[in-house]
ZAMARGU-4260 file (C-alpha; in steps of 0.2 Angstrom, whole numbers, plus 5000, padded with zeros to 4 digits):
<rodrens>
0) 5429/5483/5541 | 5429/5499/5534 | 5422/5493/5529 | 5418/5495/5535 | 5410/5498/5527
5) 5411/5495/5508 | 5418/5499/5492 | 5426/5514/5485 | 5432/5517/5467 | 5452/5517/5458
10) 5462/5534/5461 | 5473/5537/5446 | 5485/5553/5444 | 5478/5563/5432 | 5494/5566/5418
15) 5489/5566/5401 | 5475/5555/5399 | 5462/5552/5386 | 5445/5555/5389 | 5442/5537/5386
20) 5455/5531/5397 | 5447/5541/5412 | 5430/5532/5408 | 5422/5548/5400 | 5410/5548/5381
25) 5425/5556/5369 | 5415/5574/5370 | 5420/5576/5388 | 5436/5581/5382 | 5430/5598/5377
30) 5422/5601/5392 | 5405/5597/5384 | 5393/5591/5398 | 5392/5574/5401 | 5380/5563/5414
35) 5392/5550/5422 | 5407/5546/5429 | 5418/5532/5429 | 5437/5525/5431 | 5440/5514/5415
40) 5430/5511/5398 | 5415/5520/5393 | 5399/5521/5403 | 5388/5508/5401 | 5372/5519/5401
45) 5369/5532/5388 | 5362/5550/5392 | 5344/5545/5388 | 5345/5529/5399 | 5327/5526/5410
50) 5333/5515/5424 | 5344/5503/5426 | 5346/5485/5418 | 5346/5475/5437 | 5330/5488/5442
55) 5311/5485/5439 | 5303/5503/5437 | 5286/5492/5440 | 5291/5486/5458 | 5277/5491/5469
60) 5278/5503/5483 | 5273/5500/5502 | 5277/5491/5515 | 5290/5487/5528 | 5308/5482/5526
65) 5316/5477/5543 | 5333/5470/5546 | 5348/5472/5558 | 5364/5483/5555 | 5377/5471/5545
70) 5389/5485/5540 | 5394/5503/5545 | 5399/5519/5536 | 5411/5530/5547 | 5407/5532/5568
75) 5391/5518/5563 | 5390/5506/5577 | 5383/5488/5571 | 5376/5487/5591 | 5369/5504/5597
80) 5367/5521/5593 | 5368/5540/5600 | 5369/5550/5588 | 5358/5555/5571 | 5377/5563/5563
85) 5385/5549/5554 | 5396/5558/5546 | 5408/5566/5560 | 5420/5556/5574 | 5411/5558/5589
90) 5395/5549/5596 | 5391/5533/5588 | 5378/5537/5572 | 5365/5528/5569 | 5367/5515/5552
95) 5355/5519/5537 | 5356/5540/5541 | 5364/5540/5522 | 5348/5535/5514 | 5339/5552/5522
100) 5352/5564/5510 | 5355/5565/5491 | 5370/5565/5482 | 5377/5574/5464 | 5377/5557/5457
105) 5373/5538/5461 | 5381/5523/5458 | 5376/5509/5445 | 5379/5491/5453 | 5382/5483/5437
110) 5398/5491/5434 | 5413/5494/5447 | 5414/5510/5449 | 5402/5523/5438 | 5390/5537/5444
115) 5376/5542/5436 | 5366/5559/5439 | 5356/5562/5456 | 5356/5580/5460 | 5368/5585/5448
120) 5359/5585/5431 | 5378/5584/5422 | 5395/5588/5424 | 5409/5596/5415 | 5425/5593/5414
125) 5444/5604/5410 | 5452/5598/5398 | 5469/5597/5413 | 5454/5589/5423 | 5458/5596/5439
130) 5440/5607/5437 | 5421/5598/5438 | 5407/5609/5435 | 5391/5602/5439 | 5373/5607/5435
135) 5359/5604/5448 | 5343/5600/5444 | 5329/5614/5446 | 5316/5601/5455 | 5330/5596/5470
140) 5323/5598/5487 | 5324/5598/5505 | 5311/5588/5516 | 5306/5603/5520 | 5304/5611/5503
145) 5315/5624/5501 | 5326/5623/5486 | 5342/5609/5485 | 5357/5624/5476 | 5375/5623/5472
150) 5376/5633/5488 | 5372/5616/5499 | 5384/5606/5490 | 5399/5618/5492 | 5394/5620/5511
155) 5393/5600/5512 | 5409/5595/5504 | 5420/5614/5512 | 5412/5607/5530 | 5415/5588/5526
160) 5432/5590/5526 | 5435/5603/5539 | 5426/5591/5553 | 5419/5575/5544 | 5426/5560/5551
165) 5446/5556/5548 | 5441/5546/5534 | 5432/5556/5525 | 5444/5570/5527 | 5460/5559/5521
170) 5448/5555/5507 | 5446/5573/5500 | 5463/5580/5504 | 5462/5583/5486 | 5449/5593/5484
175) 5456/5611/5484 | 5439/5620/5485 | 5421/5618/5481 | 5410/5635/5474 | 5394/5639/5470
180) 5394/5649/5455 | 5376/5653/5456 | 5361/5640/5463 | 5363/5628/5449 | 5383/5629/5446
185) 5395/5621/5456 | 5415/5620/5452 | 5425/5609/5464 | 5442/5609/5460 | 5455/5596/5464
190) 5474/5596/5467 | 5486/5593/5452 | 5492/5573/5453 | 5475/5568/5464 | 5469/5552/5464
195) 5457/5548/5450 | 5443/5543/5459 | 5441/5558/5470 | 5430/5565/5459 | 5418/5552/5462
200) 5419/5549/5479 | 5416/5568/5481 | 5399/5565/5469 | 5391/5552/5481 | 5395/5562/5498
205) 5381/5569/5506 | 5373/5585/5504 | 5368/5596/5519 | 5357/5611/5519 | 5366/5627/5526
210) 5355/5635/5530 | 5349/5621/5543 | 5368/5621/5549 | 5370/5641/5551 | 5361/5640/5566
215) 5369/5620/5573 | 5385/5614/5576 | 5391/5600/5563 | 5403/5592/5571 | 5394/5588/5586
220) 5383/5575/5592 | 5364/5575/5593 | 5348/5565/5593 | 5338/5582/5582 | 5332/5575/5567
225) 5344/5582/5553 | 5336/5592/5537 | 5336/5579/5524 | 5334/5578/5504 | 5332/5560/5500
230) 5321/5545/5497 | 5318/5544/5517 | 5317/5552/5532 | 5320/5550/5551 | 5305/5543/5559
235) 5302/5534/5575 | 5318/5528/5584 | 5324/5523/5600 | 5340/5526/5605 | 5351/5509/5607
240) 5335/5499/5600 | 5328/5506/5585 | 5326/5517/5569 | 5314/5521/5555 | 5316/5527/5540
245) 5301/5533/5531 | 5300/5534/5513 | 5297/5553/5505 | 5282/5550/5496 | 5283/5566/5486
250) 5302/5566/5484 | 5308/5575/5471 | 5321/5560/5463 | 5309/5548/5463 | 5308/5546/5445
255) 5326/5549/5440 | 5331/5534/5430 | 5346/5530/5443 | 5331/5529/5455 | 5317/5520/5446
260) 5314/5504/5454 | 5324/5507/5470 | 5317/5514/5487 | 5301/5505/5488 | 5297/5500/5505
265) 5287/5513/5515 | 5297/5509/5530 | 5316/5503/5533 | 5318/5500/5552 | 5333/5494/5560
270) 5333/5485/5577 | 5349/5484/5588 | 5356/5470/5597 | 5371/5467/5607 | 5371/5446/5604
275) 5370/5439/5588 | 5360/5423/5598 | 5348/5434/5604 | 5346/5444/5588 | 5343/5427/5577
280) 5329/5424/5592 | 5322/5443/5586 | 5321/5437/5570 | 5313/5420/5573 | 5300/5429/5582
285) 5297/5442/5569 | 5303/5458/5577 | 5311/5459/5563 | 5310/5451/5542 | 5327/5450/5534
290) 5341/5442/5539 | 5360/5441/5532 | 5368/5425/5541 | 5387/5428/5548 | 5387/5414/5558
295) 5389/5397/5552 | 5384/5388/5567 | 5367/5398/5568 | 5366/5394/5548 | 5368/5377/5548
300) 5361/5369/5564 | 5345/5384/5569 | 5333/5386/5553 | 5325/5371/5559 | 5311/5383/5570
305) 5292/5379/5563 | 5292/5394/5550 | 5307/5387/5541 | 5298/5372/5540 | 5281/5375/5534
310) 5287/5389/5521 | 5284/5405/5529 | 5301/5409/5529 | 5312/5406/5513 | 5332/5406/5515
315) 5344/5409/5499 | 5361/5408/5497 | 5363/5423/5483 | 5383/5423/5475 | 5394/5436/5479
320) 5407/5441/5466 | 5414/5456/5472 | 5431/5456/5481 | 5428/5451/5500 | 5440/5460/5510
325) 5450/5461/5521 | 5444/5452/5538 | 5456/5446/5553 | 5466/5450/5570 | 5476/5466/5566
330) 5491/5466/5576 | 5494/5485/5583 | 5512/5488/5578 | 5511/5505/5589 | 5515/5493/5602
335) 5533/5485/5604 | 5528/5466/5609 | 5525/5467/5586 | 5536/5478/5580 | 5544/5462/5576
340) 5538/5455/5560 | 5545/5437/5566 | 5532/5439/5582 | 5520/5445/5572 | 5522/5428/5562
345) 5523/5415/5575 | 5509/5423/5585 | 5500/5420/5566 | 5506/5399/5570 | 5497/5398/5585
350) 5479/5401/5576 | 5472/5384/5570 | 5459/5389/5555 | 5457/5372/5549 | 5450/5366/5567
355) 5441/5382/5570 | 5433/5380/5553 | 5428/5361/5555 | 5424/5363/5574 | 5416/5381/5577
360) 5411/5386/5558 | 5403/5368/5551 | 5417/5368/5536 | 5408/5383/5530 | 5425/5394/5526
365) 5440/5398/5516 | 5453/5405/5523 | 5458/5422/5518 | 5476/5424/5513 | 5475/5440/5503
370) 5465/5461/5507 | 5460/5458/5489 | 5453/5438/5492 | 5439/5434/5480 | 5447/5445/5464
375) 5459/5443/5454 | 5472/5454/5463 | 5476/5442/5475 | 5497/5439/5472 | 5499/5421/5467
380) 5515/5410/5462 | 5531/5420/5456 | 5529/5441/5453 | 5527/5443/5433 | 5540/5453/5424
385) 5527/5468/5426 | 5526/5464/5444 | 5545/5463/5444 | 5546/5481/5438 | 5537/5489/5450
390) 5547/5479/5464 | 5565/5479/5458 | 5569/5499/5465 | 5565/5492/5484 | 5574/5478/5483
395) 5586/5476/5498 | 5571/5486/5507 | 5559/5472/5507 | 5560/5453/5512 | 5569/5443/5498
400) 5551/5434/5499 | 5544/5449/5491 | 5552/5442/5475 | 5547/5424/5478 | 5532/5415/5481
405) 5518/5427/5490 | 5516/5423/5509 | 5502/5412/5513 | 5495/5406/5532 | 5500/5390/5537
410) 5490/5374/5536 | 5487/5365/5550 | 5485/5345/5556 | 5469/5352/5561 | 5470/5346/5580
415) 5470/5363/5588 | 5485/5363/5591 | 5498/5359/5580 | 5515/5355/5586 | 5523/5358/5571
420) 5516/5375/5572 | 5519/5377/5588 | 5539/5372/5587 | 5540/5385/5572 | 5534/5398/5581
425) 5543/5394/5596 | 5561/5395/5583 | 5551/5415/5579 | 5549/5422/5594 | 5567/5414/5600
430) 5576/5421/5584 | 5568/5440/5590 | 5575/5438/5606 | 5558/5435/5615 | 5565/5420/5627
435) 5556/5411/5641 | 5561/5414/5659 | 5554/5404/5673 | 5539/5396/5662 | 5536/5414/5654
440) 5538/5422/5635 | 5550/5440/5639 | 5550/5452/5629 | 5568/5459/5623 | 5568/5470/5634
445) 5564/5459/5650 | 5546/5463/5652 | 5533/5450/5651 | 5524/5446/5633 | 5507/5450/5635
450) 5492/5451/5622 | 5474/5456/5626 | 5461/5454/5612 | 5449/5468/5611 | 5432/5462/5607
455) 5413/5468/5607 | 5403/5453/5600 | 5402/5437/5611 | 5399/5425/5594 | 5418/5429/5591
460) 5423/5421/5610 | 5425/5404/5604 | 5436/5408/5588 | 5446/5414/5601 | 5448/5400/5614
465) 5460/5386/5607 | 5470/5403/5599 | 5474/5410/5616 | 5477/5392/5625 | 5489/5388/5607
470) 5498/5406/5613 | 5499/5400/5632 | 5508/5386/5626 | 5521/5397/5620 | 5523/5408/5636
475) 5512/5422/5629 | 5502/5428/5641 | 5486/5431/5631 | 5469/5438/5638 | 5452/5443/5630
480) 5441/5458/5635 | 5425/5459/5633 | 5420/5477/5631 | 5403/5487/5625 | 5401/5493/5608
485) 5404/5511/5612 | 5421/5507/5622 | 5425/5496/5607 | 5424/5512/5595 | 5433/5524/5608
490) 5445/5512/5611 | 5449/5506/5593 | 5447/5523/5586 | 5460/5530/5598 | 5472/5514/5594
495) 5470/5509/5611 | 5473/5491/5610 | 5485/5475/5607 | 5473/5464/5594 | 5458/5467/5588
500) 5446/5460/5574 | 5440/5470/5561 | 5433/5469/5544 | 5440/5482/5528 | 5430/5480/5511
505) 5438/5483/5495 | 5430/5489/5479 | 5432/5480/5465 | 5441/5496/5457 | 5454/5499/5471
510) 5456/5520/5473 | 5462/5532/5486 | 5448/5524/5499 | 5465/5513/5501 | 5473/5525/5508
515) 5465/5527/5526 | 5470/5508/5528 | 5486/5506/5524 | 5499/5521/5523 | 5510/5529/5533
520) 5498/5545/5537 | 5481/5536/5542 | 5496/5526/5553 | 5497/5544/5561 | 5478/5546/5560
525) 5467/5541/5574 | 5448/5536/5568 | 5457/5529/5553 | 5457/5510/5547 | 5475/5507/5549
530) 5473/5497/5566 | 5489/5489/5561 | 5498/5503/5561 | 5509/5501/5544 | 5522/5516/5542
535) 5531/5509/5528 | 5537/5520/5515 | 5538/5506/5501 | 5519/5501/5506 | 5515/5519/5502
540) 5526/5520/5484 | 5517/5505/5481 | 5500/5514/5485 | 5505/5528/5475 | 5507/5517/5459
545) 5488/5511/5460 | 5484/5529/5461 | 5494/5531/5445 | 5489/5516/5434 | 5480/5519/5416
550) 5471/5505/5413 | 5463/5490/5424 | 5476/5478/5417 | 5491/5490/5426 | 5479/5492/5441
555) 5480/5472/5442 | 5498/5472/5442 | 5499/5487/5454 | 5490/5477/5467 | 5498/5459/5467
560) 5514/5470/5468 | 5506/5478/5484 | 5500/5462/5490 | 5516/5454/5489 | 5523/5467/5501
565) 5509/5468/5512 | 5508/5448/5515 | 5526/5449/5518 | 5524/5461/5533 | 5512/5447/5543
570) 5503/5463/5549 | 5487/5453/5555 | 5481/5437/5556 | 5468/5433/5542 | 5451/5429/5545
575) 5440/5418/5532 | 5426/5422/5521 | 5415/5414/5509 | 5409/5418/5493 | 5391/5422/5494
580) 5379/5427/5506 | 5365/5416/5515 | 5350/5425/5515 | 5333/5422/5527 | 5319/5431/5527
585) 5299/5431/5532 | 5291/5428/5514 | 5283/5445/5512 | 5295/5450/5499 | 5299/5450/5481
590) 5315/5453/5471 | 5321/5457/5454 | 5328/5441/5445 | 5345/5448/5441 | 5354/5457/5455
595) 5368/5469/5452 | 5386/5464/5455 | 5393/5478/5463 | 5386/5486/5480 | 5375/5500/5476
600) 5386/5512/5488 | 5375/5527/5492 | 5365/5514/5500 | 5375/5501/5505 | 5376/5500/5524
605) 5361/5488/5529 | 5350/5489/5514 | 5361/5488/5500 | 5353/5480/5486 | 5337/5477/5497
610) 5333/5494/5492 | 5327/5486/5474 | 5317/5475/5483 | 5297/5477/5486 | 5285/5474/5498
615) 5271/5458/5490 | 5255/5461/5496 | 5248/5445/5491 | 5262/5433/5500 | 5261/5444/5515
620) 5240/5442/5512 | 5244/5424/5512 | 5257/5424/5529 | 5246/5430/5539 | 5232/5417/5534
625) 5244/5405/5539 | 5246/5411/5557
</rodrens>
């Protein structure tokens, strides 16, 4: 909400580029060796960095970190779990499974898309760079100390895209092969025009011992412990309640300067609810110590309970600059009540957000208008002549609004049920021939419009409410069904459904992670993100021109062109966002002043940039006295 889980990097065709203009030091030309990656501009750390600027290599370690799943990577449920392997379609994998395996290289959170070196001590580059060859360290390990070789990695990424999940297989149809030279030298090759930034998605993939696998299926289900090489490992769990993660005391990255200062609790657990309400009662109990707030209500009218009040819980409202994604009701256009982009429009009329947000969300919202909302990609007010440039071949082949303002979502009266609204989308549904017939909205074909929202959270019933009553009123016959967090998956993942909520990040470099969302072959692709089902040929020319962009300017451009187009397919009914993130938490911990920007992706889901949080001692010394 892939999303889901958060933040890929650009994709850029390859052509004749500079070194500097693919974000490499000028001696990467030459194929010297280099230690990071990036999109645009020069890497921000030099070779001989110690740790990064937002880190503090000092932070203590112990303690425990506890928290409840707030994203998910690939067949992660935030609700349950059945599975320890994340990283394949079936089962529902258990959130945080990415911090127990290392990576060739590790992203920075104070720029938008570089790497720097985790278990790939450098990399080199062809000068037609189609050809990275990395060198592992020596010291790289498993949990179980046998030795982290090139012939791990070319296992991981060969099986990855054999039988990973969907996504990660659209994601690295461009890497042609991946060899191990010897035990320290891999070569992964990549297709001729691939996207420029699967190189670097395929450096913070997960590496898997074969050995551990020669004797296991990968691409099937399992609650076995999987052979690690990162900061943590599997410890205690409960199926569909709880997992630890314990910290590797001994682990051989520790002191990396991409690591120093992060991974300092002894202990990340993670506690599954099905309710939000009775998750927020978890935490005001203590079952569990950090807290990310979604829900406004809870927010503004529940941290009144005594440790709020006398101090023993601390709340923060930290700022979040990062794009904020794309979060709504996606339309399934698989289905023929929306193939109709005037349906899909006036069924868009009947949502009220400016009642929802001063009724059920305390005025805590913006409304989302854009899948790039809180950058500066968002399409606003007439297209530039840049934008003009990309749009003028599909003119005729797009709506003439394309070349106009950008689509926005109506404003309401705020009542709940705006007549206005409601008249215009009444005009819609007539103009695609959806009439009524004895008190009921028919489809074209003589069969009765009917929509059933799919949903697996309860918190998200009462945004529904005056939305289907405001679609009864036109004659739409609009239901909502409750379903568990496994059927949800299964059903979603299978496109089996009318409506359903989800939530897609964007990074702030946009790349080929785009893909899985919005073209015409994740369309095809069940387990991908493309729940709308868009198969539109100018939607994927248009994606095909951010692969291709040289510099962030042109990446900009690409992608109010792209936004243009998408908006003017009313493909989903957009959600809200805000731009921060309210924060509670038991006062045990401690933070470093300056956070990073961007999300720290190899550890995104759950902990993000908690993992550069520590444990305090003396405030948790100083809790308890005050029991």
């Amino acid at each position: 909400m892939p999303a889901l889980s958060r933040r890929r990097v650009l994709g850029l065709g390859v052509g004749a580029l500079t070194a500097s203009q693919f974000g490499l030091p000028a001696a990467a030309e030459d194929g010297t060796e280099i230690h990071g990656l990036s999109v645009f501009g020069d890497l921000k750390y030099p070779a001989d960095f110690h740790h990064f600027d937002y880190a503090n290599p000092a932070a203590p370690k112990g303690g425990a970190f506890s928290t409840i799943p707030t994203s998910r990577l690939y067949n992660q449920s935030f609700f349950t779990f059945s599975s320890l392997n994340a990283f394949i379609l079936k089962g529902e994998g258990a959130c945080g499974m990415e911090l127990t395996f290392a990576t060739l290289m590790a992203r920075a959170g104070d720029e938008p898309d570089a790497v720097y070196g985790q278990v790939a001590k450098s990399v080199q580059i062809s000068p037609d760079k189609l050809t990275y060859r990395f060198t592992l360290r020596p010291e790289a390990r498993f949990h179980d100390g046998t030795k982290l070789t090139a012939h791990d990695a070319a296992f991981s990424f060969t099986i990855l895209k054999e039988k990973g999940h969907p996504l990660v297989v659209l994601q690295m149809r461009d890497m042609v092969k991946a060899e191990a030279l010897d035990d320290a030298t891999l070569v992964v090759t990549f297709a001729e025009k691939r996207a420029r930034d699967v190189p670097l998605y395929v450096a913070t993939l997960p590496i898997f011992s074969k050995a551990y696998y020669a004797t296991r299926p990968f691409d099937e289900t399992t609650l076995e412990t999987p052979l690690g090489s990162g900061p943590y490992k599997v410890g205690k769990f409960e199926a569909n309640r709880y997992i630890e993660y314990e910290r590797v005391k001994d682990w051989w990255g520790a002191d990396l300067p991409s690591s120093r200062g992060h991974f300092n609790f002894e202990v990340v657990r993670l506690e599954f609810y099905r309710d939000r309400d009775v998750a927020f009662e978890g935490f005001t109990g203590k079952n569990y110590l950090y807290r990310e707030e979604f829900t406004s209500r809870i927010w503004s009218t529940r941290y009144d309970f005594p440790a709020v009040k006398d101090g023993r819980v601390k709340r923060e409202v930290l700022p979040d600059e990062s794009p904020a994604g794309a979060q709504g009701w996606f339309m399934n256009t698989r289905r023929k009540q929306f193939r109709d982009p005037r349906v899909r429009e006036a069924i868009g009329c009947a949502f009220d957000f400016e009642w929802t947000n001063k009724t059920v969300m305390y005025g805590a919202y913006a409304r989302t208008i854009s899948p790039f909302q809180n950058s500066d990609m968002v399409a606003t007010g007439l297209p530039s002549p840049e934008e003009l440039k990309l749009l003028e071949p599909f003119r005729g082949k797009v709506p003439d609004e394309v070349f106009g303002e950008p689509f926005v979502p109506p404003v309401s009266d705020g009542s709940g049920q705006d007549r206005t609204l409601l008249r215009k989308a009444t005009q819609l549904l007539n103009d695609a021939g959806c009439k009524i017939k004895d008190g009921k909205r028919m489809l074209p074909d003589g069969d009765a419009f009917k929509i059933e929202f799919l949903l697996d959270e309860p918190t998200f019933q009462a945004h529904h409410g005056p939305f289907l009553k405001n679609l009864g009123t036109l004659g739409i016959e609009a239901t909502l069904r409750m379903v568990d967090a496994v059927q949800f998956r299964a059903r979603v993942e299978d496109f089996d459904f009318d409506v359903t909520t989800e939530r897609f990040s964007i990074s702030a470099t946009p790349g080929d992670s785009i893909r899985p969302t919005f073209s015409s072959q994740a369309a095809a692709t069940k387990g991908s993100f493309n729940l709308a089902g868009i198969a539109d040929p100018v939607i994927d020319a248009l994606l095909e021109k951010i692969l291709a962009v040289d510099t962030r300017v042109e990446l900009t451009t690409a992608c109010r062109a792209f936004d243009r187009v998408f908006r003017a397919g009313r493909y989903w009914v957009p959600h809200w966002y805000r731009a921060n993130h309210p924060l509670a938490y038991w006062d045990v911990f401690d933070h470093p002043k300056i956070l990073p920007r961007y999300p720290i992706e190899n550890y995104v889901t759950n902990v993000g940039e908690r993992i550069l949080w520590w444990y305090d001692a003396a405030k948790a010394a100083k809790l308890e006295q005050a029991k």
